[in-house]
FIVEX-39300 format. One line per field, with one value per residue (C-alpha): residue number from 1; z, y, x. Coordinates in steps of 0.02 Angstrom, whole numbers, padded with zeros to 5 digits. Each point is the difference from the previous one (the first is absolute). Layout:
resi (NUM, ...)
zz (Z, ...)
yy (Y, ...)
xx (X, ...)
//
This chain:
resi (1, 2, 3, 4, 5, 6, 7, 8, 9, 10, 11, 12, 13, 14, 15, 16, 17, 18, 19, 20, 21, 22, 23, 24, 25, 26, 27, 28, 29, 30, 31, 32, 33, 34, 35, 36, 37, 38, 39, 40, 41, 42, 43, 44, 45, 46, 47, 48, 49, 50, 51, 52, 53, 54, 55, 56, 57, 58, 59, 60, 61, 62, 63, 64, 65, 66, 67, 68, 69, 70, 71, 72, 73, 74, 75, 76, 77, 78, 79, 80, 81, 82, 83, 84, 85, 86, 87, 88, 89, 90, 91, 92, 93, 94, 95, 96, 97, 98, 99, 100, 101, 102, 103, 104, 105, 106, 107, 108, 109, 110, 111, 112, 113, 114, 115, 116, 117, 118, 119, 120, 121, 122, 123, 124, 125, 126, 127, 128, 129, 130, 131, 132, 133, 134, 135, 136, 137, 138, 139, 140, 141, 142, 143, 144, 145, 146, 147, 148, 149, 150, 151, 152, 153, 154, 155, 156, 157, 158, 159, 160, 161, 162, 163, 164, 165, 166, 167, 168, 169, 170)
zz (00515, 00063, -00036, 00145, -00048, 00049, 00071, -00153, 00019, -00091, -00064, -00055, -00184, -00043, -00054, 00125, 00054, 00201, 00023, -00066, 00102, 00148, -00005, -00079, 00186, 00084, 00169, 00125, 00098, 00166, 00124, 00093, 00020, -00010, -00047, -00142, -00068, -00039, -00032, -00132, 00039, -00088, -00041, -00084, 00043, 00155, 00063, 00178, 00055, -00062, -00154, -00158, -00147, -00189, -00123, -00186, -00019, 00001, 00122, 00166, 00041, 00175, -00037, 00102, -00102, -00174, 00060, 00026, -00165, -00101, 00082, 00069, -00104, 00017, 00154, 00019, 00010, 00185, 00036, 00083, 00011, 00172, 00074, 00076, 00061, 00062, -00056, -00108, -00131, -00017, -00186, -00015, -00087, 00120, 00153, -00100, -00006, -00048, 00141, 00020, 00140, 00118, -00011, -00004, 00203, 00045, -00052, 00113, 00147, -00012, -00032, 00139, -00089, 00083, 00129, -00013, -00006, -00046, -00168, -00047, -00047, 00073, 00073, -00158, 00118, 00118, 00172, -00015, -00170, 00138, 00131, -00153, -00040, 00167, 00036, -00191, 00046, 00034, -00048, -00170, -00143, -00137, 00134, 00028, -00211, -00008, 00118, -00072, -00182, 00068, 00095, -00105, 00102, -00001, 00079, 00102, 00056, 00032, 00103, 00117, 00053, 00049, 00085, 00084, -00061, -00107, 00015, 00192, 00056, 00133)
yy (-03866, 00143, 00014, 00069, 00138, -00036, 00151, 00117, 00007, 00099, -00041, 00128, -00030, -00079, 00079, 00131, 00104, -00022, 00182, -00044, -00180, 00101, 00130, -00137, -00087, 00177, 00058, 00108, 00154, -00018, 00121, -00115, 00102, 00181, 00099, -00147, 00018, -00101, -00174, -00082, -00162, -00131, -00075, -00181, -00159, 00015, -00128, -00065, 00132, 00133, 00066, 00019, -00116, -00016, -00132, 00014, -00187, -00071, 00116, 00056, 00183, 00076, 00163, 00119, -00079, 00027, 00173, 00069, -00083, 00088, 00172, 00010, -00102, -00167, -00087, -00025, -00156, -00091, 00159, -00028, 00125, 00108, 00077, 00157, -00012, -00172, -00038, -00155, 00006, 00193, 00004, 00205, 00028, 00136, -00121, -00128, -00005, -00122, -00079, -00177, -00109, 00089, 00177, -00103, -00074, 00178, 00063, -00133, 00042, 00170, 00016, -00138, -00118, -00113, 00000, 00030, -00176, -00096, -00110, -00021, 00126, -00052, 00159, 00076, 00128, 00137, -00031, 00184, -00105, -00128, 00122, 00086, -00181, -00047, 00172, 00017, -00169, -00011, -00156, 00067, -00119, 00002, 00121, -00109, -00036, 00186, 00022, -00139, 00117, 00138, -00095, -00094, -00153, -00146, 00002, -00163, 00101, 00135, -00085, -00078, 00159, 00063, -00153, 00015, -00164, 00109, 00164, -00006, 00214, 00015)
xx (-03369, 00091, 00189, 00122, 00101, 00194, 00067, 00104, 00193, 00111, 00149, 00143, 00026, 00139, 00142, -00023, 00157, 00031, -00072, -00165, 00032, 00012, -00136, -00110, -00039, 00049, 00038, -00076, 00078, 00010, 00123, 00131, 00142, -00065, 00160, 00011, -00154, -00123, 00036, -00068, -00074, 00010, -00187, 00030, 00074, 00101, 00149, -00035, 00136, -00104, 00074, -00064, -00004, -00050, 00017, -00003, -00047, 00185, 00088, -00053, 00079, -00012, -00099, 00116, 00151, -00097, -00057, 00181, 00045, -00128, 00017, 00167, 00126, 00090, 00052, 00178, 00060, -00006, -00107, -00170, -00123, -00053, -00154, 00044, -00182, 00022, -00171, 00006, -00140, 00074, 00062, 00009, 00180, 00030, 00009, 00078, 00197, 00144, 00114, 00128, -00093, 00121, -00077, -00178, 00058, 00068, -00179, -00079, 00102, 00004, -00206, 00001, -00087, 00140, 00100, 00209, 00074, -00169, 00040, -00187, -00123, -00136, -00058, -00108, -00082, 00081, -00058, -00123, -00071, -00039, -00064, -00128, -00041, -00089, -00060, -00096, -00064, -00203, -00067, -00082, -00017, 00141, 00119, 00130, 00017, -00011, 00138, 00093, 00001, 00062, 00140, 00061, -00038, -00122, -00152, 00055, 00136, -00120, -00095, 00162, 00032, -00157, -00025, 00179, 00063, 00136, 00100, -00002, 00043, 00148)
//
């Protein structure tokens, strides 16, 4: 009779401060914004909107929100938290600052992540992000979840916009 190894997970213990939370699942530095630095991206459970998250069994934290707490300070109150990257899964403290939803909507418009007037913020990617997209784009296995990583982004969406169905260019 032969017995089937299940696959070895490991668990951070419990107790464990947020810092050792964080570096426990880890991230991986990749260069977004070049006079940034490089971002640090976030390697474990990810929201459908691409950023970050950990749970400590009870709580679920979004990991660029628990980064700035551990290695910044506290978050003001009504404060959220900003990429100056605007790379989701980023949660290096130097990209990461505090701002009222307000300064968060300036940021969109002025990166043009969305247009002046538009109430929804649908438009994750700049329209160059969308340009890179298709032209990276080769048909390899696992290149569109790759993509999709580094975006910030499903893969579904991913896939739309190589396909043209989303993110029509002017």
């Amino acid at each position: 009779m032969t017995h089937a190894t299940a696959p070895t997970r490991r668990y951070v213990r419990v107790g464990a401060t947020a810092d050792e939370r964080l570096r426990h699942v880890g991230w991986t530095a990749i260069t977004v914004v070049r006079a940034l630095g490089d971002c640090w991206q976030w390697n474990g459970a990810r929201q459908r909107n691409g950023y970050g998250k950990l749970s400590n069994g009870h709580h679920t934290a979004l990991a660029h929100r628990l980064a700035y707490e551990t290695w910044v300070g506290p978050i003001p109150d009504g404060h959220s938290i900003r990429h100056r990257c605007d790379h989701r899964p980023c949660i290096n403290p130097a990209h990461l600052l505090t701002g009222t939803a307000a300064d968060n909507h300036a940021d969109r418009v002025e990166r043009l992540r969305q247009p002046h007037g538009q109430d929804h913020a649908s438009a994750a990617l700049a329209d160059s992000d969308v340009a890179a997209i298709r032209a990276a784009v080769t048909g390899r296995r696992g290149e569109q979840a790759a993509l999709a990583r580094h975006y910030g982004v499903s893969q579904a969406q991913i896939s739309l916009i190589v396909r043209g169905k989303s993110r029509r260019l002017r």
